[in-house]
MARKOL-746698 format. One record per residue: z negated, y negated, x of N, C-alpha, C, O in turn. Coordinates in steps of 0.1 Angstrom, whole numbers, plus 5000, padded with zeros to 4 digits. Layout:
ZYXZYXZYXZYX;...
//
This chain:
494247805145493647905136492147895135491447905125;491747875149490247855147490047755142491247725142;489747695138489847535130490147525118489547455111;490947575116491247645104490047725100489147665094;489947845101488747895097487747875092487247925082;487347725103486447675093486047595084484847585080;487147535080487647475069487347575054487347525043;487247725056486947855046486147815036485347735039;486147845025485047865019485148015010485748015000;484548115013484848225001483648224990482648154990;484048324979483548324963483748444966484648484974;482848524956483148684952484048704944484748604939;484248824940484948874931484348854919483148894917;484948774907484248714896483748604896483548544885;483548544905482948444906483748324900484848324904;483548224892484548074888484347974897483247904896;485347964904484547774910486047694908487247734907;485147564907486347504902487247454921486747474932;488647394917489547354924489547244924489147184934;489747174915490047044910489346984895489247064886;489046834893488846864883489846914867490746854862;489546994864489447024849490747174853491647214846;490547234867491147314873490447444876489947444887;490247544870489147674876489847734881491047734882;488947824887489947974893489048064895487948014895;489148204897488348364900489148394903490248354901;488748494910489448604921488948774912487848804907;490048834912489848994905490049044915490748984923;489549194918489649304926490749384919490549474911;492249304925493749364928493349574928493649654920;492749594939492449714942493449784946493549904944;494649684956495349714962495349764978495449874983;495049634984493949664997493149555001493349434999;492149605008491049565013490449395008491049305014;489949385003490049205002491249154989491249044983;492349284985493049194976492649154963492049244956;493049034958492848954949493948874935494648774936;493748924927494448894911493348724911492148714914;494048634908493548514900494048434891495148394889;492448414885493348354867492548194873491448164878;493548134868493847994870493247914854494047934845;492347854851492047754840492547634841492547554851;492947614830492947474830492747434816492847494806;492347294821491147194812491547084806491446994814;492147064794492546914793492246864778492546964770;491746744771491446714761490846834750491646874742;489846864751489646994746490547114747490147204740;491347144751491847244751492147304761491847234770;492747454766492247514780493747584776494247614765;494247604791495347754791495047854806494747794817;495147994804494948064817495948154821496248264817;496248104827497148174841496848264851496248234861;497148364849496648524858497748534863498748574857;497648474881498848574890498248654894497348644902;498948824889498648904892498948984907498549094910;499748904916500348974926500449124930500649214922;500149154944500449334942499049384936497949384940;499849424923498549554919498349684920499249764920;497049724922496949864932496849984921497649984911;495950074922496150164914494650254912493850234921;494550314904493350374898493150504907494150574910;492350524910491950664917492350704922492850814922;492350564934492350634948491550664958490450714955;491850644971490950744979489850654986489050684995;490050564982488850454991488350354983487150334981;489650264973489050134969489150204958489550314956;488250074948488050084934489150074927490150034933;489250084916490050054904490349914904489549824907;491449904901491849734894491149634885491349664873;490549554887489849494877490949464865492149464866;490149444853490849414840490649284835490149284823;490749204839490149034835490749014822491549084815;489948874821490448824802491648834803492248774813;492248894794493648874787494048664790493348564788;495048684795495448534800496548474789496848554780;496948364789498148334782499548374786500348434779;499548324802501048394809500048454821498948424825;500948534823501348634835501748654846502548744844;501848644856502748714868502648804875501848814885;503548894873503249074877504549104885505749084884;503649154893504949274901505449354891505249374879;506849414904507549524891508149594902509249654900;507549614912508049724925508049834925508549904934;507549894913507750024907508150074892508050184887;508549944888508949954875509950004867510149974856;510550114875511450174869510950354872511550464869;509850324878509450484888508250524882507550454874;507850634886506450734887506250784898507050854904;504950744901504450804911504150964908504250994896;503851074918503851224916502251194915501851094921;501251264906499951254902499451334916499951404924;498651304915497451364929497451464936497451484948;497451594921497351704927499251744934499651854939;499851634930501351694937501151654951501351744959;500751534953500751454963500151544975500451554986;499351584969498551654980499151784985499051794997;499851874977500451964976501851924988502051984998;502751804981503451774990502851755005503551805013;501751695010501951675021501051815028500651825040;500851875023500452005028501652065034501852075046;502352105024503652145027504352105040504852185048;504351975042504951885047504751925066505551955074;503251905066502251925072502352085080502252095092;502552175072502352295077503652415079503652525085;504652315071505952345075506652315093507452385099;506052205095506252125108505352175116505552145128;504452235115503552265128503952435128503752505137;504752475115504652585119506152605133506552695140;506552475130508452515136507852415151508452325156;506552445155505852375167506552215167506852165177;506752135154506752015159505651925155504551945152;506351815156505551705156505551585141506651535139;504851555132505051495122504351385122503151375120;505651255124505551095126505451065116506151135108;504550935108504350895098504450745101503550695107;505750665095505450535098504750425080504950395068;503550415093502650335080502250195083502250125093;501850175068501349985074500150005078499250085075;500149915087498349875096497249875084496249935085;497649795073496449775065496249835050496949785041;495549915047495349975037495950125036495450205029;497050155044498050285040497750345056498550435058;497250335062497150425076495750425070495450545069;494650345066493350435064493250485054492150555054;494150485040494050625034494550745034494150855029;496050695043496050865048494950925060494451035059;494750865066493450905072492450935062492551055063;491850915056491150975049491451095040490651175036;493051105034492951215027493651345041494151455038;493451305051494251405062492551465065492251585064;491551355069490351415071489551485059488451535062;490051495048489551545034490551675042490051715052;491751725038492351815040491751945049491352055047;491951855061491151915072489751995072489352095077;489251905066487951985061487752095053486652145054;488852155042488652245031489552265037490452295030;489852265048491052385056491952455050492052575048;493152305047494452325041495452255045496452205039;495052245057496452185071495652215078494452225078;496652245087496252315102495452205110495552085110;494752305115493752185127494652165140494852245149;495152045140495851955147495551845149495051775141;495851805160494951635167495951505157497151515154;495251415154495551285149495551195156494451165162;496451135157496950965165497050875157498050885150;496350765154496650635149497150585163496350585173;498350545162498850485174499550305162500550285156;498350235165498750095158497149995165496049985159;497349955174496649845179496049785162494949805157;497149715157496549615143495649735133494449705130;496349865130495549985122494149955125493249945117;494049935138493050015148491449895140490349905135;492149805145491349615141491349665133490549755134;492249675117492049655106491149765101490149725093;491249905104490149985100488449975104487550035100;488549835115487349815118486449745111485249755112;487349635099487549595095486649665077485849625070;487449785077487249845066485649895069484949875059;485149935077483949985081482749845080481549855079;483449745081481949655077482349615062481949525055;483149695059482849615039483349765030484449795024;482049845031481849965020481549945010481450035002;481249785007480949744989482249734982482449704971;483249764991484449704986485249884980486249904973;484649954984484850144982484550204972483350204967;485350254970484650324952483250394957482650374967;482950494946481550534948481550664955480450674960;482250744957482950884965483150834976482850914985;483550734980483950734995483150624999483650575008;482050554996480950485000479850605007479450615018;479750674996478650785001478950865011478250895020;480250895009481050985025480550895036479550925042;481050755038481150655049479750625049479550545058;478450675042477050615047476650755051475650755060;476950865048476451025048476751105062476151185069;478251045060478951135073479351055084480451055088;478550995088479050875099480150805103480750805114;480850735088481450625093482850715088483850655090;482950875080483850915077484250795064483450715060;485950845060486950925062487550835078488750875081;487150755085487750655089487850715106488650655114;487050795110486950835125486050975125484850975124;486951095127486851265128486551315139485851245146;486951455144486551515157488451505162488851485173;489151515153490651585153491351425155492351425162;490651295149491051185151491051075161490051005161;492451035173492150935182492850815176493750825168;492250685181493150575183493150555190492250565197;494850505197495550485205495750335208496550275202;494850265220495050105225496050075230496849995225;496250165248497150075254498250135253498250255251;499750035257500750115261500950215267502050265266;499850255274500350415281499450505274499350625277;499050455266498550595261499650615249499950725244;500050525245501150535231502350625241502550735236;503050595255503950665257503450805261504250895257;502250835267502250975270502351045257502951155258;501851025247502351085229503551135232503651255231;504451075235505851155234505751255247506851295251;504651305255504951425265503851545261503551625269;503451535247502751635245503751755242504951745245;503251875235504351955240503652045228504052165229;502752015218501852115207502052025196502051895198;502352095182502151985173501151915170500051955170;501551795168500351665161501051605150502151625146;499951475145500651425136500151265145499351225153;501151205139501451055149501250995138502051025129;499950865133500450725122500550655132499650635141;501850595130502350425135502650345127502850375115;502550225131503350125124504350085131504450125143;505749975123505649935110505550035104505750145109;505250015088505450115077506950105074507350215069;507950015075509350045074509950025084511049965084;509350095100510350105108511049985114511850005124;510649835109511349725115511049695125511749605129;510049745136508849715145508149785147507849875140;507549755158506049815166506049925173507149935179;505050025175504450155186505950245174506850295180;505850265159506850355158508050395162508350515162;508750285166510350245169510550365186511450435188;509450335195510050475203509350595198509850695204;508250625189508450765182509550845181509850955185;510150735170511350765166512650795178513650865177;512450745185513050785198513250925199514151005198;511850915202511751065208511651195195511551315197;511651135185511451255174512651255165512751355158;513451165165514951235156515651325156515951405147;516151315170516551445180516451525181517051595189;515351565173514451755173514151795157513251745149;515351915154514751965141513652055140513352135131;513152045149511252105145510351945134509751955123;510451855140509551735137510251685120511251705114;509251625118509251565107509151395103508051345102;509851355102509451205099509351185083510251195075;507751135079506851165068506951005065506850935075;507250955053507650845051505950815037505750905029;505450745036504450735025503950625017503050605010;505250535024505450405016506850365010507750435012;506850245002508250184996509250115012508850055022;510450145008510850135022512250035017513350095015;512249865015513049755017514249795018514549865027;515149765011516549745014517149695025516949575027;517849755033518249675048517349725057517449655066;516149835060515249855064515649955073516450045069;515249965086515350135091514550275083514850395081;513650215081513250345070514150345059514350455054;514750265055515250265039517050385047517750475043;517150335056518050405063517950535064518850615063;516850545067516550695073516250805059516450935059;515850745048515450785035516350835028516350925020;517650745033519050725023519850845031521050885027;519150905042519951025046521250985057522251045059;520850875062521850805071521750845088520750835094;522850885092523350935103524550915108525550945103;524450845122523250835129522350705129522950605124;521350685132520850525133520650455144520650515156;520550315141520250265157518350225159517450165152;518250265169516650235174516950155186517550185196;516150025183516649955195517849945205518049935217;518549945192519849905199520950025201522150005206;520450135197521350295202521050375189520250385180;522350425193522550545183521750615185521350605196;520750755174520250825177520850895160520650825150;521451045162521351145152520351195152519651235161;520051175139518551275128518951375125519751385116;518351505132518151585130516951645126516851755121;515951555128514751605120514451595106515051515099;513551685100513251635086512951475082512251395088;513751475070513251335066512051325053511851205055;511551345047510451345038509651215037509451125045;509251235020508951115018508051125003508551184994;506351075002505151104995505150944991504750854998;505750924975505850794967504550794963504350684960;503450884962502550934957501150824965500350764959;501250824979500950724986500750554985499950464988;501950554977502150394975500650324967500050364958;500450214974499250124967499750044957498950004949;501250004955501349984943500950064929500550174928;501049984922500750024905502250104901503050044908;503050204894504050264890504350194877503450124872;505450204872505950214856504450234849503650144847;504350344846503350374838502250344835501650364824;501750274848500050244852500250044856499149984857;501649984858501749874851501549834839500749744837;502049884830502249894811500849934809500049864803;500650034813498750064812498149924814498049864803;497749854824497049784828497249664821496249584820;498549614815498949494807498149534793497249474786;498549644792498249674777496149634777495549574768;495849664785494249674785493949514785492749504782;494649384786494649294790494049264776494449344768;493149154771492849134756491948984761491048954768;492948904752494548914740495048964755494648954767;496249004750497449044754498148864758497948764752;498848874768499748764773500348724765499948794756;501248634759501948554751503548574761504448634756;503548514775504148514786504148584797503248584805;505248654798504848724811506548734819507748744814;505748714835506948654843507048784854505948834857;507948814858508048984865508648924881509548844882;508148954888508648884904508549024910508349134904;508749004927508249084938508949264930508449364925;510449234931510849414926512449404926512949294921;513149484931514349504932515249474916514549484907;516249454913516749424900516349534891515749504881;516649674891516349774885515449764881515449704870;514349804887512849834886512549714874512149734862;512849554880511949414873512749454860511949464850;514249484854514949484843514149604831513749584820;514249714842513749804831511949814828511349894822;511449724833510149694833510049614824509049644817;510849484819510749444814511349424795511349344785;511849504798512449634783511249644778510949584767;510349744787509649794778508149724780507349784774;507749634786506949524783506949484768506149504759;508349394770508949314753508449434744508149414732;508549554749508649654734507349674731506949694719;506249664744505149714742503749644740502649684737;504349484743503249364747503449274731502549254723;505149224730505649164721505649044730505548944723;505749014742504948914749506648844754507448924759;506848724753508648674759508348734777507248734784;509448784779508848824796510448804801511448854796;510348694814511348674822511248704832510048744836;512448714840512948744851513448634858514648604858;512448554864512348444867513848464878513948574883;514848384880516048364892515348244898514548174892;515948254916515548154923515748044918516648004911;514147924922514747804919514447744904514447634900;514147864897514147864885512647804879511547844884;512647694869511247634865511247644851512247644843;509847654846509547694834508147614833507047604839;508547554821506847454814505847564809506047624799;505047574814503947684809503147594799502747654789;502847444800501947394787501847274786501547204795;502247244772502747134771501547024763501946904760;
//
């Protein structure tokens, strides 16, 4: 890996450098997480040029740390997610509302509310809208655990690149030392024994672990110890895979196995779509639409069959653009 590394070369966001000859490429600010990147691909041959924008995961407008999605030139073809393409996310002020609720329902029945999140991008924006909350004192003042070793790196991570933060949460992070990212109410959690003593407190808190779907990591004996108790809450705030222990626990399934054993859920199960760094239904078709020219081609990957089908309904309706649903294996001449 080291050796690798230095083999690196990075370019900013915007920037063109070529690959090969008569091959370009730029990197767009995805605005999904930290560092992610949309790239449109040029190519160069006998006078003539075609551009290729894979769009991979696209993030979403007005959120709580990063910027907006860049909108680059309108490309020839496309490649877009569709992981939310059949959905809407709840707008802001629900979101918030829900996890209030969520929040103060559970501390009031003295439990505990586990949140299993991914290490990167989704444990530091609930951290930050839990430290926003806290502050206009509308959840209870209760201690915070990031219990994720990788969280822990990757939020450190986020603290040496504030160019990368919209303009609200640059000024928080230079103003208020290093907020939304580390509070008075906020610990992270390193070793193994401090992850197990979490399960012998005895006052409510709120716990982020990873995985965000439950397949792994510090969450898996949370969940141990918090199914079993209808005071607690297990707060779900991402998309949760088919075949998944979260996707399990979402679907209202009882009992599950954690490491190998049954355990009945008895606790709340809850779940803030509102969270998701994906782009929705609505705010996909938005973001195509802004694209100028508009695509010719557009190819839908990365989404369950529903979602990529009915996404691409109303694409065709709305772009005029041929849009497949690429099957494995499957090849297609982009230019001839």
């Amino acid at each position: 890996v080291e050796e690798t590394l230095e083999r690196f070369e990075t370019y900013r966001y915007g920037k063109t450098f070529e690959l090969f000859p008569g091959v370009q490429a730029t990197w767009h600010d995805a605005g999904h997480i930290l560092g992610s990147a949309m790239t449109t691909f040029t190519f160069e041959q006998n006078g003539r040029s075609f551009r290729l924008l894979m769009g991979g995961d696209l993030g979403r407008s007005n959120r709580k740390i990063l910027r907006d999605p860049d909108v680059p030139k309108g490309p020839d073809a496309l490649v877009l997610e569709s992981t939310y393409g059949n959905r809407l996310h709840a707008d802001d002020a629900e979101t918030e509302r829900q996890l209030i609720d969520a929040v103060t329902r559970t501390v009031a029945r003295g439990g505990r509310v586990v949140v299993p999140a991914f290490a990167v991008g989704r444990t530091q924006e609930l951290v930050a809208v839990l430290h926003d909350l806290m502050q206009r004192d509308l959840i209870p003042d209760v201690p915070v655990f990031v219990d994720s070793p990788m969280a822990r790196q990757a939020t450190g991570v986020f603290k040496k690149h504030p160019e990368c933060f919209d303009e609200e949460t640059a000024a928080k992070f230079r103003n208020e030392e290093g907020a939304p990212f580390g509070f008075d109410r906020l610990r992270y959690i390193t070793t193994v024994e401090e992850s197990r003593s979490l399960n012998e407190l005895k006052t409510p808190c709120i716990i982020v672990s990873a995985s965000g779907m439950c397949e792994g990591g510090r969450v898996l004996h949370h969940l141990q110890h918090a199914l079993g108790d209808k005071r607690n809450t297990i707060l779900f705030v991402g998309f949760q895979g088919q075949g998944t222990l979260g996707r399990r626990l979402r679907d209202g399934i009882s009992p599950v196995n954690v490491y190998g054993e049954p355990f009945e859920v008895h606790a709340e199960i809850a779940g803030l779509d509102g969270f998701s760094a994906h782009a929705d239904q609505s705010e996909l078709i938005a973001w195509v639409q802004k694209l100028d020219p508009l695509p010719k081609t557009i190819f839908l990957v990365h989404g369950e069959p529903e979602p990529t089908e009915t996404l691409a309904v109303l694409l065709r309706e709305r772009t005029g653009a041929t849009v497949h649903v690429p099957e494995k294996g499957q090849e297609f001449e982009l230019w001839t």
